[in-house]
C-alpha positions, 0 to 999 in steps of 0.5 A, spaced: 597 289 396 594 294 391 595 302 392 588 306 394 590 311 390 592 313 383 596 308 378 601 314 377 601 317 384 604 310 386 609 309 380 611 316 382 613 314 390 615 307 388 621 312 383 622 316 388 623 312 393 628 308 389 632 313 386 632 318 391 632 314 398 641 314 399 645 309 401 645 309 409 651 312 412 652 317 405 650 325 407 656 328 403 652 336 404 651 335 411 654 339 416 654 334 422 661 333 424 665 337 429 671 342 426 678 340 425 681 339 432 675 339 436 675 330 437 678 331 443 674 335 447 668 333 452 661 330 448 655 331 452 647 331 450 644 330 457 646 333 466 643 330 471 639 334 473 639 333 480 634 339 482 628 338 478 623 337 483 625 345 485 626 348 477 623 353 476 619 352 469 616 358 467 622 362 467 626 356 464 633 356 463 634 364 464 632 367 470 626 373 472 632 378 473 633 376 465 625 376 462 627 381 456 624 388 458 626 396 455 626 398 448 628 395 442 631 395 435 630 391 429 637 388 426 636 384 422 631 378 418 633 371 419 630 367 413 632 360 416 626 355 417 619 357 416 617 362 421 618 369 420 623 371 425 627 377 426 634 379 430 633 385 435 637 389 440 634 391 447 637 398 451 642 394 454 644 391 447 644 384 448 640 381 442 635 377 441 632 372 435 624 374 435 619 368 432 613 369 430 606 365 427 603 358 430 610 355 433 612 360 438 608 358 444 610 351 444 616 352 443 616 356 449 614 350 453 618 345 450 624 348 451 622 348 458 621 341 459 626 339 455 631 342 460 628 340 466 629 334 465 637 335 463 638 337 456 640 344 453 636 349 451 635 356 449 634 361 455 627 363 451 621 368 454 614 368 450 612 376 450 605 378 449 605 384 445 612 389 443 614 394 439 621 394 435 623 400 433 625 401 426 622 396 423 623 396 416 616 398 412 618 391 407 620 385 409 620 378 407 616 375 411 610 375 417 608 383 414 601 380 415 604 380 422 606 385 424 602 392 425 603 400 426 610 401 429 613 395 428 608 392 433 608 384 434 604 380 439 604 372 441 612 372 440 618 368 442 624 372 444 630 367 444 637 370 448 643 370 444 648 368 448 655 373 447 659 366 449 656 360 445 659 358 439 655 354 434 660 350 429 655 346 426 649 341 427 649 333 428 645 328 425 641 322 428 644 316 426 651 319 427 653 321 433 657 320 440 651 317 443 647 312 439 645 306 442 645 310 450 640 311 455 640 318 453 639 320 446 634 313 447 630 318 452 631 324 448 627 320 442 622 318 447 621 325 450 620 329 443 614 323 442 612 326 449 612 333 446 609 330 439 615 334 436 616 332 429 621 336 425 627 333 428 630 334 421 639 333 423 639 341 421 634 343 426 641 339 431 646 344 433 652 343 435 655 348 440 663 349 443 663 351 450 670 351 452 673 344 453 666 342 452 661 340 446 654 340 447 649 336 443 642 339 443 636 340 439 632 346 437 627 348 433 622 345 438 616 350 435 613 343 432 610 340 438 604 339 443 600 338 436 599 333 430 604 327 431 607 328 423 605 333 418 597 333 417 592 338 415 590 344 416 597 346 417 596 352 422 593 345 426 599 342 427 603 345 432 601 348 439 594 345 438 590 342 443 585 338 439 590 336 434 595 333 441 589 330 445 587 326 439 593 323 437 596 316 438 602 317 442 604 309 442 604 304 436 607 297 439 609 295 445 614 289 445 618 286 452 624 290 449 622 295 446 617 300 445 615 304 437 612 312 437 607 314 433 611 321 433 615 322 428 608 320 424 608 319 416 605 325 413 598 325 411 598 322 403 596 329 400 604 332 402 605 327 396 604 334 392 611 335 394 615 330 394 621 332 397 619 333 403 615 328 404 620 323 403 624 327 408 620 326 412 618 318 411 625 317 413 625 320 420 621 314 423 626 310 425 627 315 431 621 313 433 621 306 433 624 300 436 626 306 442 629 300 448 623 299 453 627 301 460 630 308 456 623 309 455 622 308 462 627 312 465 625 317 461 618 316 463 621 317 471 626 323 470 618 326 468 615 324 474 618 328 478 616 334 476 611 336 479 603 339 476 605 347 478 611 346 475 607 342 468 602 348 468 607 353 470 611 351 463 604 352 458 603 358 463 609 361 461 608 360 453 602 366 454 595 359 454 589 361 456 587 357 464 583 352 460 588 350 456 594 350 461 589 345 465 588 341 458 594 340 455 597 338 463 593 332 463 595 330 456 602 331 458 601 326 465 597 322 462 603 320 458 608 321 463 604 315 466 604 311 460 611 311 460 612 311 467 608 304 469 612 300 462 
């Protein structure tokens, strides 16, 4: 079949996709695999949650005692991923990771639904407006979004857990759990959200006594476009771009095939990198077993449309936009519910 774009845009993705593509199984600089002398503890990605009728999703995993209130302090930058974000201290000294720009609004409510439903996730809170005391007058990102004061608006402010010890991440195809009920419903559950970025680095891995916790973080990329498209700033947390997307490509008897994570628009090619890198995460998408994906459709059905709307209230959305984006999200739980 002829390529519909330029001869040399084609020879170029063909010489990548050659060159550059490794060998399955073979990821020398990835950090995926337990510390020495961990094999022999506990690995878990899913806990029944057995009292999901009754969660309370628009606190999550924290508690109303715990919504982050006071005075604050800057600490420090974190340049990891691509949002600006910030390490503050409150007056009680707890820290917390503050996440500014278009992905901390669905962020906010992914990880509550996620939770809900059994996996882990960050006890996190969306906050309107707030002041850090001692912001620097210079920072590497987001100064376009921060005013007098040190001022910020519309920001997630993550708990940074004094117990949690993260000793790496953990990669898709290579894991305790591949092939189960529960990392199949995982993946069909990031094609509910419509979270795309599930690069192995945004998995970490946690030790938590005789314990190790498999988890997915970064869910910033959710409830917009299946894959990397255009305008950038449409691609998370947009209602239009989430209400228009496909959400599955093929039904079989056996199996079902996502559109999320979706192959990014052909303009991306301009950075090769990340183009391919995100061609190659597909798979996650495709060919999920038909009744995992069903079961997963069940766990979701449970929760009721008050504790649906109660997750995108909690993320700051505007009335509208918490009834919008709550019929999407059933419309797609009864998709998989009726499979």
């Amino acid at each position: 079949m002829l390529c519909r774009h330029s001869f040399f845009t084609c020879s170029l993705i063909a010489g990548l996709l050659a060159g550059s593509l490794p060998v399955e199984g073979v990821a020398k600089k990835q950090r995926s695999q337990p510390e020495d002398g961990t094999s022999s503890r506990v690995a878990i990605i899913w806990s029944n949650p057995i009292d999901i009728e009754s969660r309370d999703l628009f606190h999550g995993p924290g508690a109303r005692s715990q919504v982050p209130r006071g005075s604050f302090t800057f600490v420090k930058e974190d340049l990891n991923g691509t949002s600006p974000k910030f390490v503050i201290k409150d007056q009680d000294e707890v820290k917390w990771r503050l996440k500014l720009g278009i992905e901390a609004r669905p962020e906010i409510v992914a990880s509550r639904i996620v939770w809900a439903v059994g996996y882990y996730a960050d006890e996190d809170y969306f906050v309107r407006d707030l002041c850090v005391g001692g912001m620097p007058a210079r920072l590497h990102r987001g100064q376009k979004l921060v005013g007098p004061g040190g001022c910020v608006f519309d920001a997630r402010l993550k708990r940074e857990p004094s117990d949690e010890k993260k000793i790496g991440t953990w990669r898709w195809r290579s894991d305790p759990f591949t092939g189960t009920r529960e990392l199949n419903g995982l993946r069909t559950l990031m094609a509910v959200l419509n979270n795309w970025d599930l690069k192995d680095e945004n998995n970490a891995l946690y030790q938590e006594r005789a314990e190790l916790i498999y988890a997915v973080k970064d869910l910033g990329a959710s409830f917009g476009c299946a894959g990397l498209c255009w305008p950038r700033k449409r691609m998370k947390g947009d209602l239009e771009k989430y209400s228009h997307s496909v959400f599955i490509r093929r039904v079989t008897p056996d199996a079902i095939t996502f559109q999320t994570p979706a192959r990014p628009q052909f303009m991306f090619v301009v950075n090769p990198k990340e183009y391919l890198s995100r061609l190659r995460l597909q798979w996650i998408g495709k060919n999920v077993p038909r009744a995992d994906a069903k079961w997963m459709g069940g766990l979701l059905s449970r929760l009721s449309l008050k504790q649906i709307h109660d997750a995108f209230r909690a993320a700051g959305y505007s009335q509208t936009e918490v009834d919008e984006f709550s019929k999407i999200l059933e419309r797609r739980i009864d998709t998989l519910r009726d499979l």
